[in-house]
C-alpha positions as CSV (number, residue, x, y, z in Angstrom):
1,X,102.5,94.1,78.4
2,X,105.1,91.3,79.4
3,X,106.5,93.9,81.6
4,X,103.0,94.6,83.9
5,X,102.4,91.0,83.8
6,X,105.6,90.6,85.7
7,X,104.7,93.0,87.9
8,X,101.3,92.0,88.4
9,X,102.7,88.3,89.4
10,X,105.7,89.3,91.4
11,X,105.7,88.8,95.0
12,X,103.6,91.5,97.4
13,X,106.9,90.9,100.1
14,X,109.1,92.6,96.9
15,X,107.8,96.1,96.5
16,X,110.7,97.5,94.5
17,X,110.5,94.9,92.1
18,X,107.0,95.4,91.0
19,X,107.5,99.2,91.1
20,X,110.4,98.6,88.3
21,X,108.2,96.2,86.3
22,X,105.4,98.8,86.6
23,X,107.3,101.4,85.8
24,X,109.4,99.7,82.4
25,X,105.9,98.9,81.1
26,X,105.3,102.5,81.3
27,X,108.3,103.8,79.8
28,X,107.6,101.3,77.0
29,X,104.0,102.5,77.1
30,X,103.1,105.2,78.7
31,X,99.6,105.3,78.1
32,X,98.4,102.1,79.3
33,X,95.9,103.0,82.1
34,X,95.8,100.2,83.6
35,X,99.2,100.1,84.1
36,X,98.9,103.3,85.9
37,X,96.6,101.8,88.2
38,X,98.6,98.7,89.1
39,X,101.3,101.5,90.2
40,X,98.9,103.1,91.9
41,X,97.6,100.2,93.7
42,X,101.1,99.4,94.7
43,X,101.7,102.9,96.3
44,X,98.2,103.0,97.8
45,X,99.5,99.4,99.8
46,X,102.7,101.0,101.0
47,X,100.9,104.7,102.6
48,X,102.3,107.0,99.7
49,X,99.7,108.7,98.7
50,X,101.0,111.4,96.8
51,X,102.7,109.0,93.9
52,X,99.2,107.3,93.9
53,X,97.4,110.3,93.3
54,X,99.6,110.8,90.4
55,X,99.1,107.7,89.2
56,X,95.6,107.8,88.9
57,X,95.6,111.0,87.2
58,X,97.6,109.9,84.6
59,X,95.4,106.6,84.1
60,X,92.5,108.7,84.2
61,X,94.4,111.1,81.4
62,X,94.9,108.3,79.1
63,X,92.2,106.2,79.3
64,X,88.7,108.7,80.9
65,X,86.6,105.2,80.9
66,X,88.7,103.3,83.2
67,X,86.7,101.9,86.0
68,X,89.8,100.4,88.0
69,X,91.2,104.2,88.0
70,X,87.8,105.8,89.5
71,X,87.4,102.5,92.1
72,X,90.8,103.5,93.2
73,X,90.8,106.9,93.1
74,X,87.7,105.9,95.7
75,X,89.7,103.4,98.2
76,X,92.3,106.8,98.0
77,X,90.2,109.6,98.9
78,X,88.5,107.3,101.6
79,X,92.2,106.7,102.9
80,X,92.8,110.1,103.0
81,X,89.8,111.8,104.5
82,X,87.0,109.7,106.6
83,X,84.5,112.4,106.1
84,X,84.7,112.0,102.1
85,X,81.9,110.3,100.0
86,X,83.5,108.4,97.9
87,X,79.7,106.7,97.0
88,X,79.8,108.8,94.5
89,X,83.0,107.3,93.1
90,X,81.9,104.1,93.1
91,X,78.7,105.1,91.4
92,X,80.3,106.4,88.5
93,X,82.8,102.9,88.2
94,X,79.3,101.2,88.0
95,X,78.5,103.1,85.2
96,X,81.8,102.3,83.6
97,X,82.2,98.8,84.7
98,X,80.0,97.0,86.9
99,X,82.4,95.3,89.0
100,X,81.6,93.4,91.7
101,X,84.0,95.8,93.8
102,X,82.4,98.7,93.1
103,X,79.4,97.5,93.9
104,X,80.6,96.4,97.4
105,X,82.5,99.7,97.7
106,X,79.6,101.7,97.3
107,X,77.2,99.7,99.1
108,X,79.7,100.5,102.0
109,X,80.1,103.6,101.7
110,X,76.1,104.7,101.1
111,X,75.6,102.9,104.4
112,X,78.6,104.9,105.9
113,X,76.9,107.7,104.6
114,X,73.4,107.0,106.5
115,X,75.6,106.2,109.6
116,X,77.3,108.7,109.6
117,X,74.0,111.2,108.8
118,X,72.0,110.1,110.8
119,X,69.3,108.8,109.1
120,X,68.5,106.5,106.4
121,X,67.9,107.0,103.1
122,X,64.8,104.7,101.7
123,X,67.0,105.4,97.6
124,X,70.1,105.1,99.4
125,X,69.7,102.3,101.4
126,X,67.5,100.2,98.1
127,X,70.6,100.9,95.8
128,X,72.7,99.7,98.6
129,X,71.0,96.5,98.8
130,X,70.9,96.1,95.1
131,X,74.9,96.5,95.0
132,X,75.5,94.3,97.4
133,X,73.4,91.3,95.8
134,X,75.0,92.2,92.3
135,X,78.4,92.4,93.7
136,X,77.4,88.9,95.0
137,X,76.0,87.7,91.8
138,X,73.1,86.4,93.2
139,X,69.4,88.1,92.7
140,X,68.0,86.6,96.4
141,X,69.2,88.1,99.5
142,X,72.8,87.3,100.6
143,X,73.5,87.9,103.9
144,X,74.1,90.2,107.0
145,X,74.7,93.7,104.8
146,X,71.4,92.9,102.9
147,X,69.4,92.2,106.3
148,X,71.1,95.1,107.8
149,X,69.4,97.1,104.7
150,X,66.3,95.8,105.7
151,X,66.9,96.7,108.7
152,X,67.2,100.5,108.4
Protein backbone atom coordinates (compact mmCIF):
# COMPACT_ATOMS: atom_id res chain seq x y z
CA UNK A 1 0.00 0.00 0.00
CA UNK A 2 2.93 2.41 0.99
CA UNK A 3 4.11 1.68 -2.44
CA UNK A 4 0.68 3.01 -4.54
CA UNK A 5 0.51 5.85 -2.13
CA UNK A 6 3.83 6.94 -3.39
CA UNK A 7 2.86 6.56 -6.63
CA UNK A 8 -0.41 8.11 -6.25
CA UNK A 9 1.53 11.40 -4.68
CA UNK A 10 4.49 11.54 -7.01
CA UNK A 11 4.69 14.19 -9.38
CA UNK A 12 2.51 13.91 -12.89
CA UNK A 13 5.98 15.66 -14.72
CA UNK A 14 7.76 12.11 -13.43
CA UNK A 15 6.05 9.39 -15.29
CA UNK A 16 8.68 6.62 -14.76
CA UNK A 17 8.68 7.15 -11.21
CA UNK A 18 5.01 6.45 -10.63
CA UNK A 19 5.10 3.56 -13.08
CA UNK A 20 7.84 1.84 -10.65
CA UNK A 21 5.87 2.73 -7.49
CA UNK A 22 2.80 1.23 -9.36
CA UNK A 23 4.36 -1.44 -10.48
CA UNK A 24 6.42 -2.58 -6.87
CA UNK A 25 2.96 -2.39 -5.18
CA UNK A 26 1.97 -4.91 -7.72
CA UNK A 27 4.66 -7.20 -7.42
CA UNK A 28 4.11 -7.05 -3.61
CA UNK A 29 0.44 -7.45 -4.36
CA UNK A 30 -0.66 -8.38 -7.34
CA UNK A 31 -4.16 -8.43 -6.84
CA UNK A 32 -4.94 -5.05 -5.67
CA UNK A 33 -7.41 -3.61 -8.32
CA UNK A 34 -7.10 -0.49 -7.68
CA UNK A 35 -3.68 -0.50 -8.09
CA UNK A 36 -4.17 -1.79 -11.49
CA UNK A 37 -6.19 1.08 -12.29
CA UNK A 38 -3.76 3.76 -11.02
CA UNK A 39 -1.37 2.02 -13.69
CA UNK A 40 -3.82 2.19 -15.97
CA UNK A 41 -4.63 5.68 -15.47
CA UNK A 42 -1.01 6.52 -15.90
CA UNK A 43 -0.72 4.78 -19.34
CA UNK A 44 -4.11 6.09 -20.43
CA UNK A 45 -2.33 9.99 -19.68
CA UNK A 46 0.72 9.14 -21.70
CA UNK A 47 -1.32 7.55 -25.28
CA UNK A 48 -0.37 3.73 -24.59
CA UNK A 49 -3.25 2.19 -24.80
CA UNK A 50 -2.37 -1.24 -25.11
CA UNK A 51 -0.58 -1.44 -21.44
CA UNK A 52 -3.83 0.23 -20.28
CA UNK A 53 -6.04 -2.18 -21.64
CA UNK A 54 -4.08 -4.66 -19.82
CA UNK A 55 -4.33 -3.08 -16.89
CA UNK A 56 -7.78 -2.85 -16.64
CA UNK A 57 -8.21 -6.37 -17.40
CA UNK A 58 -6.26 -7.49 -14.73
CA UNK A 59 -8.14 -4.97 -12.20
CA UNK A 60 -11.22 -6.19 -13.53
CA UNK A 61 -9.85 -10.00 -13.00
CA UNK A 62 -9.14 -9.44 -9.39
CA UNK A 63 -11.61 -7.36 -8.21
CA UNK A 64 -15.17 -7.78 -10.88
CA UNK A 65 -16.87 -4.87 -8.53
CA UNK A 66 -14.48 -2.23 -9.22
CA UNK A 67 -16.10 0.86 -10.39
CA UNK A 68 -12.79 2.87 -11.09
CA UNK A 69 -11.83 -0.12 -13.53
CA UNK A 70 -15.28 -0.04 -15.59
CA UNK A 71 -15.12 4.23 -15.51
CA UNK A 72 -11.80 3.73 -17.07
CA UNK A 73 -12.18 1.13 -19.17
CA UNK A 74 -14.96 3.92 -20.42
CA UNK A 75 -12.54 7.14 -20.81
CA UNK A 76 -10.36 4.12 -22.91
CA UNK A 77 -12.77 2.85 -25.29
CA UNK A 78 -14.01 6.43 -25.88
CA UNK A 79 -10.23 7.30 -26.57
CA UNK A 80 -9.96 4.71 -28.90
CA UNK A 81 -13.06 4.76 -31.07
CA UNK A 82 -15.42 8.05 -31.27
CA UNK A 83 -18.29 5.99 -32.50
CA UNK A 84 -18.25 3.71 -29.20
CA UNK A 85 -21.01 4.06 -26.41
CA UNK A 86 -19.27 3.93 -23.59
CA UNK A 87 -22.94 5.11 -21.68
CA UNK A 88 -23.22 1.86 -21.17
CA UNK A 89 -19.96 1.77 -19.24
CA UNK A 90 -20.74 4.36 -17.13
CA UNK A 91 -24.08 2.88 -16.35
CA UNK A 92 -22.82 -0.20 -15.05
CA UNK A 93 -19.96 2.01 -12.67
CA UNK A 94 -23.24 3.65 -11.30
CA UNK A 95 -24.48 0.48 -10.37
CA UNK A 96 -21.19 -0.33 -8.70
CA UNK A 97 -20.30 2.99 -7.29
CA UNK A 98 -22.18 6.02 -7.73
CA UNK A 99 -19.49 8.36 -8.37
CA UNK A 100 -19.93 11.64 -9.19
CA UNK A 101 -17.64 10.83 -12.37
CA UNK A 102 -19.65 8.36 -13.63
CA UNK A 103 -22.43 10.15 -13.48
CA UNK A 104 -20.84 13.04 -15.45
CA UNK A 105 -19.33 10.55 -17.90
CA UNK A 106 -22.48 9.11 -18.83
CA UNK A 107 -24.52 12.11 -18.80
CA UNK A 108 -21.94 13.03 -21.56
CA UNK A 109 -21.95 10.42 -23.37
CA UNK A 110 -26.01 9.71 -23.52
CA UNK A 111 -26.11 13.24 -24.86
CA UNK A 112 -23.28 12.32 -27.38
CA UNK A 113 -25.41 9.58 -28.17
CA UNK A 114 -28.64 11.76 -29.07
CA UNK A 115 -26.21 14.04 -31.02
CA UNK A 116 -24.77 11.95 -32.63
CA UNK A 117 -28.36 9.97 -33.52
CA UNK A 118 -30.12 12.30 -34.35
CA UNK A 119 -32.79 12.53 -32.07
CA UNK A 120 -33.51 12.70 -28.56
CA UNK A 121 -34.36 10.21 -26.30
CA UNK A 122 -37.26 11.49 -23.62
CA UNK A 123 -35.39 8.03 -21.02
CA UNK A 124 -32.19 9.06 -22.30
CA UNK A 125 -32.06 12.50 -21.98
CA UNK A 126 -34.20 12.30 -18.12
CA UNK A 127 -31.42 9.88 -16.89
CA UNK A 128 -28.97 12.32 -18.30
CA UNK A 129 -30.29 15.03 -16.35
CA UNK A 130 -30.60 13.07 -13.25
CA UNK A 131 -26.70 12.18 -13.52
CA UNK A 132 -25.73 15.34 -13.97
CA UNK A 133 -27.53 16.80 -10.79
CA UNK A 134 -26.23 13.70 -8.74
CA UNK A 135 -22.81 14.02 -10.02
CA UNK A 136 -23.32 17.64 -8.70
CA UNK A 137 -24.75 16.67 -5.46
CA UNK A 138 -27.44 18.92 -5.68
CA UNK A 139 -31.33 17.79 -6.22
CA UNK A 140 -32.33 21.50 -8.09
CA UNK A 141 -31.14 22.14 -11.49
CA UNK A 142 -27.39 23.05 -11.89
CA UNK A 143 -26.55 24.60 -14.85
CA UNK A 144 -26.08 24.78 -18.71
CA UNK A 145 -26.00 20.57 -19.22
CA UNK A 146 -29.32 20.42 -17.26
CA UNK A 147 -30.97 23.34 -19.31
CA UNK A 148 -29.48 21.92 -22.38
CA UNK A 149 -31.57 18.64 -21.22
CA UNK A 150 -34.47 20.57 -21.08
CA UNK A 151 -33.77 21.81 -23.98
CA UNK A 152 -33.97 18.67 -26.20
Amino acid sequence: ALWAGLGLVTSTENPKMKEYCFSRALQLEPTNADTWVCLASLYLGQGVYDLATDCLQNARMYDTACSSAWECEGVLRCLLDENFNAAEMFAYALRLSNTPFANLHYAMETLLRCEKDGRADADGLRSARTAIQVSMGQAAEVGPLCWLCDGL
